[in-house]
C-alpha positions as CSV (number, residue, x, y, z in Angstrom):
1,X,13.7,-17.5,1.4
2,X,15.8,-14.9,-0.6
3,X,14.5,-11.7,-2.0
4,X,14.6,-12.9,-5.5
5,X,12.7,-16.3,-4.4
6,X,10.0,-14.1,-2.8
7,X,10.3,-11.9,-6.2
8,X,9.2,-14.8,-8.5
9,X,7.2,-16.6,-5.8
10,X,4.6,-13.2,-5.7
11,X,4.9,-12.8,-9.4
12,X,3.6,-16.2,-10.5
13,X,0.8,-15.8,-7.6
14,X,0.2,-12.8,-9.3
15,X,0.3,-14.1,-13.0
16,X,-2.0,-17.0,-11.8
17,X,-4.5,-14.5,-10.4
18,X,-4.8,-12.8,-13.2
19,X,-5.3,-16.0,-15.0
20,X,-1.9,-15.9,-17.6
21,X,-0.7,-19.6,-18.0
22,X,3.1,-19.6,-18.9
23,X,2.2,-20.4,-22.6
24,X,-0.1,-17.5,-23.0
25,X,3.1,-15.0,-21.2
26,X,5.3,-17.4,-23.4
27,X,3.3,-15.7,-26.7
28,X,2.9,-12.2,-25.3
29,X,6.6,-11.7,-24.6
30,X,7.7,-13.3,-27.9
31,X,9.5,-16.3,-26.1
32,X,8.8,-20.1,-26.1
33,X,6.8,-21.9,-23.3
34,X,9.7,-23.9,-22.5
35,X,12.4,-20.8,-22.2
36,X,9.6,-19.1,-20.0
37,X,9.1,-22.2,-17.7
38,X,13.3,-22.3,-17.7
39,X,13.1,-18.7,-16.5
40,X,11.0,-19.3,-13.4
41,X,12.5,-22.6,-12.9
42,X,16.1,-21.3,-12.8
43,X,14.9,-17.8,-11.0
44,X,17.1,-15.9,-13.7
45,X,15.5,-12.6,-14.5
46,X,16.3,-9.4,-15.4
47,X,14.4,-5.9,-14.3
48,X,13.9,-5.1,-17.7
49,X,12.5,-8.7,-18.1
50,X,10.2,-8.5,-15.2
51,X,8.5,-5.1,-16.5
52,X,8.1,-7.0,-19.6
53,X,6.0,-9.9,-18.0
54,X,3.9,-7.7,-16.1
55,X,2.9,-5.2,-18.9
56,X,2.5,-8.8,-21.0
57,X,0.1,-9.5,-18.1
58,X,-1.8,-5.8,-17.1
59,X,0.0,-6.3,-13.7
60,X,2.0,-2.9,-11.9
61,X,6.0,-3.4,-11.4
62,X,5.3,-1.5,-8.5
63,X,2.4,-3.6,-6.6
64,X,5.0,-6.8,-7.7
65,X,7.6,-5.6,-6.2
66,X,5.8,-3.7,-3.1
67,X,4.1,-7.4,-2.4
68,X,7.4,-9.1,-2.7
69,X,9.2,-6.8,-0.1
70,X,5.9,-7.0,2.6
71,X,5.8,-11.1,2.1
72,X,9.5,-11.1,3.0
73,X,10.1,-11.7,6.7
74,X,11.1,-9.6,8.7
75,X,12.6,-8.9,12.5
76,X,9.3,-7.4,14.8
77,X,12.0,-5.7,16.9
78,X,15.4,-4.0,17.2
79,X,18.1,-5.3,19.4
80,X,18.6,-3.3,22.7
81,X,21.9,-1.8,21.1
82,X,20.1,-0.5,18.1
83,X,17.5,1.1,19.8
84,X,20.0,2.7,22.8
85,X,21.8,3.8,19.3
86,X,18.9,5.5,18.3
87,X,17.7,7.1,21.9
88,X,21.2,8.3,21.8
89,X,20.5,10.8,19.0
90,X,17.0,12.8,18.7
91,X,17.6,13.5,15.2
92,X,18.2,9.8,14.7
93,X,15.4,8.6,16.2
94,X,13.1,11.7,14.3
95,X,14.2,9.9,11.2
96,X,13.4,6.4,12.1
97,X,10.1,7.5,13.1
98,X,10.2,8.9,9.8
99,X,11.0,6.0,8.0
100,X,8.7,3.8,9.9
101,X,6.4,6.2,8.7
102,X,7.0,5.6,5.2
103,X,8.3,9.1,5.0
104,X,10.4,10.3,2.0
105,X,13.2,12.2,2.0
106,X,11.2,15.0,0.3
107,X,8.6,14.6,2.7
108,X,10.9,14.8,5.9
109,X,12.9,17.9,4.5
110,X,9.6,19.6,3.7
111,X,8.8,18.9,7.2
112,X,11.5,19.1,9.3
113,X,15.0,21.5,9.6
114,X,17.1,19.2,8.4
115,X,19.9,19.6,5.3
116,X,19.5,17.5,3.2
117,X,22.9,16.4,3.3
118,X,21.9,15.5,6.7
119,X,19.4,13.4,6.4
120,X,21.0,11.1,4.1
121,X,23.9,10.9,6.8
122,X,20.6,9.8,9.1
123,X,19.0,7.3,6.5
124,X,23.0,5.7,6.0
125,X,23.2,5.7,9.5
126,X,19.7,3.8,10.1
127,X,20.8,1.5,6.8
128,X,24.0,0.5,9.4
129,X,21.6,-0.1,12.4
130,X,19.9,-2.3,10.2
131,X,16.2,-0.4,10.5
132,X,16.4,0.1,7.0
133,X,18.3,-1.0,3.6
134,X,19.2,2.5,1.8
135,X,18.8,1.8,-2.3
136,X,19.8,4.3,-4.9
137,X,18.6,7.7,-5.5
138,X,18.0,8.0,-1.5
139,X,15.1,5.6,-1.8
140,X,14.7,2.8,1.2
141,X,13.2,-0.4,2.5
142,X,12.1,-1.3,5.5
143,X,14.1,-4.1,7.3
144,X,11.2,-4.6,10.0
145,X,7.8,-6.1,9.7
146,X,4.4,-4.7,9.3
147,X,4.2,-6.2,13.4
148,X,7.2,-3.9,14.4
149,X,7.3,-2.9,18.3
150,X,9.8,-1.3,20.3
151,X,10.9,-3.6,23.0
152,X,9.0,-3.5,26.1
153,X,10.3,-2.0,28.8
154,X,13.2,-0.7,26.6
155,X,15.3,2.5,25.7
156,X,12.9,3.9,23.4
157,X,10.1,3.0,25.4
158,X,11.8,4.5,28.3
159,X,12.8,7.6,26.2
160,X,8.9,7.7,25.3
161,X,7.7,7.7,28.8
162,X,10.6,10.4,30.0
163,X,10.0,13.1,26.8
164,X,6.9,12.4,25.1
165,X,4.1,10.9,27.8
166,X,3.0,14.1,28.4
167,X,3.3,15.9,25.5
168,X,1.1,13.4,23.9
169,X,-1.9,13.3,26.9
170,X,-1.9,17.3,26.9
171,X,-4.2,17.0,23.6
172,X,-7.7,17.2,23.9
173,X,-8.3,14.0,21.7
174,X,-11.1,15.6,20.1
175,X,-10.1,16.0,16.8
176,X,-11.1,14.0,13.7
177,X,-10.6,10.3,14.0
178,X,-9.1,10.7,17.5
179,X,-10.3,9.3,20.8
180,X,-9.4,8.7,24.4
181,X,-10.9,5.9,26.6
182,X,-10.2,4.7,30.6
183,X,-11.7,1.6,31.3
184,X,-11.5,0.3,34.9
185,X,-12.7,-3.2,35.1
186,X,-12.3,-6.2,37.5
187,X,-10.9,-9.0,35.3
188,X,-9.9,-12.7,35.6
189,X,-6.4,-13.8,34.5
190,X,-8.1,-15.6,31.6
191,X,-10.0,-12.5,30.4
192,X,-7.3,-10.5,31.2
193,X,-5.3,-13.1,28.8
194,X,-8.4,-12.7,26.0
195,X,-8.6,-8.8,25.8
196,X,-4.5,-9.3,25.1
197,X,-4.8,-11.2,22.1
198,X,-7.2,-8.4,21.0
199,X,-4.7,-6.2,21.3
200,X,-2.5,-7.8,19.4
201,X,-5.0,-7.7,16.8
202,X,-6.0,-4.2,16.6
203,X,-2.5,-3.3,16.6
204,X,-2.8,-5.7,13.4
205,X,-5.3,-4.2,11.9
206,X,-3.7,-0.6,12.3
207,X,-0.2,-2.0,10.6
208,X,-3.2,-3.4,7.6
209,X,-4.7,-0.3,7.0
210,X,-1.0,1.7,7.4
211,X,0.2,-0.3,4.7
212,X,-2.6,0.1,2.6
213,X,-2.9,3.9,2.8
214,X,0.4,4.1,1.3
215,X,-0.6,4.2,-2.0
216,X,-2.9,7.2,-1.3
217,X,-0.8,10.5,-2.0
218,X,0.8,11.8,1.2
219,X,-1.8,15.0,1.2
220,X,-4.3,12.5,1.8
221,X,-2.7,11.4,4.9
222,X,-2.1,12.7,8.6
223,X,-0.1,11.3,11.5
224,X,-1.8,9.0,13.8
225,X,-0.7,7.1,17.2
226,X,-1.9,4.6,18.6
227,X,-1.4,3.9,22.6
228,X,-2.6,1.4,24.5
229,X,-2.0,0.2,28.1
230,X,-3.2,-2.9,29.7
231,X,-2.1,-3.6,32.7
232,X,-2.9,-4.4,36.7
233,X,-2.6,-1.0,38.3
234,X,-4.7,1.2,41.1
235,X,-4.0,5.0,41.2
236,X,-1.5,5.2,44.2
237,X,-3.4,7.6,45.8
238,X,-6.7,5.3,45.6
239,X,-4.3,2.7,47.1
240,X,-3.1,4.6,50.1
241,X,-6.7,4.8,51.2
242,X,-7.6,1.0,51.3
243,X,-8.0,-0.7,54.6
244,X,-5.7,-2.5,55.7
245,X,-6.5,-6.6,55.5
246,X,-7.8,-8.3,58.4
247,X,-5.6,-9.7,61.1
248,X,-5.6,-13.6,60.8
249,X,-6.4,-15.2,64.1
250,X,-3.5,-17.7,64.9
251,X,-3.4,-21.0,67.1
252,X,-1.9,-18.7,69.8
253,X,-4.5,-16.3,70.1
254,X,-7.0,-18.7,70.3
């Protein structure tokens, strides 16, 4: 489905909601019932038009558009050449975190020692790699989903585990909001499989409330990560102490 498809698709959801029939928009913006209907019908509609219909029907331009660009699909990862791209320059990869951040220029050159002639350079480079799509005024989209991962097991995960694995366990994780857990348990391959999926949802639930604290002003927000491991694994040196297994008696040693 094309942007303006998903456009007109959220708007009438919207317009339905709020319950405006097309012949009670049709006399709010001056037009007939049947030249509104034609509007949808043929998707034809300007900007200027679409502000129109949602002051007509108490709706934001902003929360129409910012519902039309989530309900777009997206990719959930980068290729492995867009990500060994972005490995391949720190400042690069600083502004994609940025970006998947939801980070605005402002914000990242209030932040960070970067020119601005810079970071636009970064933000047109990211707009090539396809993370993003660069729009007028320095203003972006994401071209990634709400569900975006890095790819297991690949450059930026690697980079992560190299350069920033230990920079992020040397906090005490005792700050507001933060916590650390290590939970050792013996598992079946079927629980094992169930405490996945719950994974998957928390790291759901964390893109939910990401996307929803957006609209709070950036003062009102703070930089959060969320790791989590789940795998089959002794401590080496726990394992270097086991005994060894049992000798099975053969037919010959009988």
């Amino acid at each position: 489905m094309s942007s303006p498809e998903m456009l007109l698709q959220v708007l009438r959801s919207q317009l339905r909601a709020a319950g405006m029939t097309y012949k009670l928009l049709a006399e709010r913006i001056a037009m007939s019932e049947s030249s509104v209907k034609r509007m949808f019908g043929q998707q034809d509609m300007t900007l200027s038009r679409l502000a129109q219909i949602c002051k007509a029907a108490g709706l934001a331009l902003e929360d129409v558009l910012r519902a039309a660009a989530d309900a777009t699909p997206h990719a959930d990862t980068l290729t492995l050449p867009q990500e060994k791209s972005l490995v391949a320059k720190p400042h690069l990869l600083l502004m994609a975190t940025c970006c998947l951040g939801h980070w605005s220029l402002e914000q990242v050159l209030e932040t960070y020692t970067l020119s601005e002639p810079e970071a636009i350079l970064l933000l047109s480079e990211l707009d090539r790699l396809g993370l993003i799509e660069l729009k007028p005024l320095n203003r972006y989209s994401l071209r990634v989903s709400n569900a975006f991962r890095w790819l297991a097991d690949g450059p930026v995960q690697q980079f992560f585990r190299q350069h920033v694995v230990s920079d992020y366990f040397g906090g005490n994780f005792d700050g507001a909001g933060e916590a650390l857990l290590f939970l050792p348990a013996r598992l079946s391959q079927p629980s094992a499989r169930e405490l996945v999926a719950k994974i998957q949802q928390l790291a759901a639930e964390l893109a939910r409330l990401h996307q929803n604290d957006r609209r709070l002003a950036p003062a009102e927000r703070d930089g959060f990560s969320l790791l989590v491991g789940f795998r089959s694994w002794e401590f080496a040196a726990f394992t270097a102490l086991r005994r060894a297994p049992p000798h099975q008696i053969g037919p010959r040693n009988r």
